[in-house]
Every structure is written in structure tokens, then in C-alpha cells.
N, C-alpha and C positions, 0 to 999 in steps of 0.2 A: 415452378416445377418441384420446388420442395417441400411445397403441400400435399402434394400426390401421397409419398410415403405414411405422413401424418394419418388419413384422410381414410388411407390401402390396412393400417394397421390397427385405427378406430372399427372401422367395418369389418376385420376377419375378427377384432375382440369381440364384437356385440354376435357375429355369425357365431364364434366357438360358446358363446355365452348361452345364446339360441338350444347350438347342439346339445352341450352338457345338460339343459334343463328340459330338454325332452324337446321342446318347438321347434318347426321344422319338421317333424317327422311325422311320420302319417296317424300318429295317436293312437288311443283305445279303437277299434273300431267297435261301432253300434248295429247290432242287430236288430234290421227292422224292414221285415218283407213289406215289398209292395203293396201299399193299401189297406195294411195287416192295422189290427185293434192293438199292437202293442210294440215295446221297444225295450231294448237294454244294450250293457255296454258286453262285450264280449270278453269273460276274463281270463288274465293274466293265465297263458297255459291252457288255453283251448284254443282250439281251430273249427273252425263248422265243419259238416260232415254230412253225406244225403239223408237227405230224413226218410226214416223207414218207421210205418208205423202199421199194426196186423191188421187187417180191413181195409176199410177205405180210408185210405190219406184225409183227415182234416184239416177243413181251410189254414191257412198260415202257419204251418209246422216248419219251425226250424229244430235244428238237430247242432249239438257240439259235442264232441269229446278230449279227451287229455291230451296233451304231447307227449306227456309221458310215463301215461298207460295203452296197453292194445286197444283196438278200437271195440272189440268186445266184451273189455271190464267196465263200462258205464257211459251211461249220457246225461246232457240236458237238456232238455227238451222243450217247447212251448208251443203252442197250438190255442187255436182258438174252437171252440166246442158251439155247434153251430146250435140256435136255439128258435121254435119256430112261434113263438108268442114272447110280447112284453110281459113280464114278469115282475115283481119286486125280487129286491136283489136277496132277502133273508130266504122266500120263498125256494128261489130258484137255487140257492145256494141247498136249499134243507132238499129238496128233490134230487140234486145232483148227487150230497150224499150218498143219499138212499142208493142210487143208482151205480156210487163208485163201490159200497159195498157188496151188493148183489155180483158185482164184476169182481173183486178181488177174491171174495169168499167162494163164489164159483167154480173158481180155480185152483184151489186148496192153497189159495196164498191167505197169511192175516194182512188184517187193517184195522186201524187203531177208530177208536170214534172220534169223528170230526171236532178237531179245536178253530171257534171261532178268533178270529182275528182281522186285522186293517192289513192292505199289502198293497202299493203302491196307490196309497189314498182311497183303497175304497173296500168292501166288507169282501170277508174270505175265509173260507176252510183249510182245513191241512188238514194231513194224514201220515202216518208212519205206514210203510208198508214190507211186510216180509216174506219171503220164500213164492217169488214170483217167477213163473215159470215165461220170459219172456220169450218169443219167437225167434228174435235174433241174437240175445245176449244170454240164454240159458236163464239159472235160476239165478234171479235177483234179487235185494233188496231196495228200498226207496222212501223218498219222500215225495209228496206230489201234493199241490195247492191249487183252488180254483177262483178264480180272482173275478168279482161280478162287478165289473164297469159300464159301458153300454153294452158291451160282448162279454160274454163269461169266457176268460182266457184260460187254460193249465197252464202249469209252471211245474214238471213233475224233473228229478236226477234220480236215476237206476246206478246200482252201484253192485259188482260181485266186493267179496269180503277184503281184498289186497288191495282195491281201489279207491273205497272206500272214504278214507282220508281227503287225497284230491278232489277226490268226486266233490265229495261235502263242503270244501274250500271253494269251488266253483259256483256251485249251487247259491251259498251266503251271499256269493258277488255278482247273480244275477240278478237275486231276492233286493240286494242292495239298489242297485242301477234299474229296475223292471219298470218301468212306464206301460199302463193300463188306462186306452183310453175310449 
């Protein structure tokens, strides 16, 4: 019977050891819709949120915003951008452009010309975007990326000027964790 204590004191050390280092608990959670071309970890200070997007809802749109901003100083967003021929990926990425600028200039917001770049292993554009007139969030600014893996996924964060900051912290830490597959 004097084992017991030994045995009772081993196990709540490795359980508090557990705790303090985060195991046990339910972790980062991963964002990754049913069936969806893509995935990430959710960060630190956001919560998901209904995805509202102006039109028609595209396939796999998840939605997050801050804890600790309103939920109409910004988002981040991901979506998968439906496409209806195989394409190469430089092609389709140089069409989508063209296509994101038509849209943003449209609407008397700027956008920056597409910088090529890699985003979770595979070819991709970015954008800077300013004085976007969003349906839900008023005027925005933004960042927004098109990532062409076997689905051309977005990756875009809308941010008003006070939010800004977090927004952009969140954004790094999708950008970081974002599996495109």
C-alpha cells in the first residue's frame, strides 16, 4: 500500500508537467472545411466567424476575426476560387490578376501590381489593397494572395486603420501554418 502514494505523486507530476506545457488541452485548432483544397492553424486571438461574402458564397470560405477587435474592423478569409479548365499555374495565376484588378479598380479602391511569389509550396500572387469599399466592413484596406495548387485558393485579411496591427499579426500566422493542396 505504500506504493500507491509513490506511484499517485509520479502520475499528477507527469499530469502537471503535461498541463504546464500545453498537452492535454485541446491545442491550436486547424482550419480545414470539409473536403476543402486547403488548411491552417487558427491564430492565436481569433475565433471563426460566418463567412459573408458579396455575391455568391464561394466554395470553402472560412471566415475569422479578433477577440479583440469588433467584428467589423477586419477579417481573414480563405476561399477557394472555382476554376472551370486545367490551366498552368503561371497562366492562371496571370488571368486571375488581371481579373483581381478589374475588380478592385472598379470600385475606386487601389491595388498594387501582383508580386510573384511561393506560398505554402506552390506559385502565387499578392496584392496590397486600399480604400475598399466592403459590403460588410465599410471601407477597407487589405492584403490578399491567390495560391495555385490543384485549386487556386485566396488567402485575403481586410483590416479598418485601428485594427490594422492585429489584423496583420493574424494574417503572418495563417500565411505561416496555410496548406494548399
Amino acid at each position: 500500500m505504500h506504493n500507491v502514494a509513490p506511484r499517485f505523486l509520479i502520475a499528477a507530476a507527469v499530469v502537471a508537467l503535461f498541463a504546464l506545457a500545453g498537452c492535454g488541452s485541446s491545442g491550436p485548432k486547424t482550419v480545414a472545411p470539409k473536403g476543402g483544397p486547403y488548411s491552417y492553424t487558427m491564430p492565436a486571438g481569433f475565433i471563426a466567424a460566418k463567412p459573408e461574402f458579396p455575391g455568391t458564397d464561394p466554395p470553402f470560405l472560412t471566415t475569422s476575426v479578433s477577440k479583440h477587435e469588433t467584428p467589423d474592423s477586419g477579417t481573414l478569409i480563405a476561399f477557394e476560387v472555382p476554376t472551370r479548365r486545367a490551366v498552368a499555374p503561371g497562366r492562371l495565376l496571370a488571368e486571375f490578376d488581371r481579373i483581381e484588378q478589374q475588380f478592385y479598380r472598379g470600385r475606386g479602391a487601389t491595388i498594387t501590381p501582383a508580386r510573384h511569389l511561393r506560398m505554402a509550396g506552390h506559385d502565387a500572387i499578392c496584392w496590397r489593397i486600399g480604400h475598399f469599399r466592403n459590403p460588410y466592413n465599410g471601407l477597407v484596406d487589405g492584403d490578399s494572395c491567390a495560391i495555385a495548387g490543384r485549386h487556386l485558393v485566396t488567402q485575403t485579411c481586410t483590416w479598418k486603420p485601428k485594427a490594422r496591427a492585429d489584423i496583420e499579426r493574424g494574417c503572418r500566422a495563417v500565411r505561416r501554418t496555410l496548406r494548399v493542396y
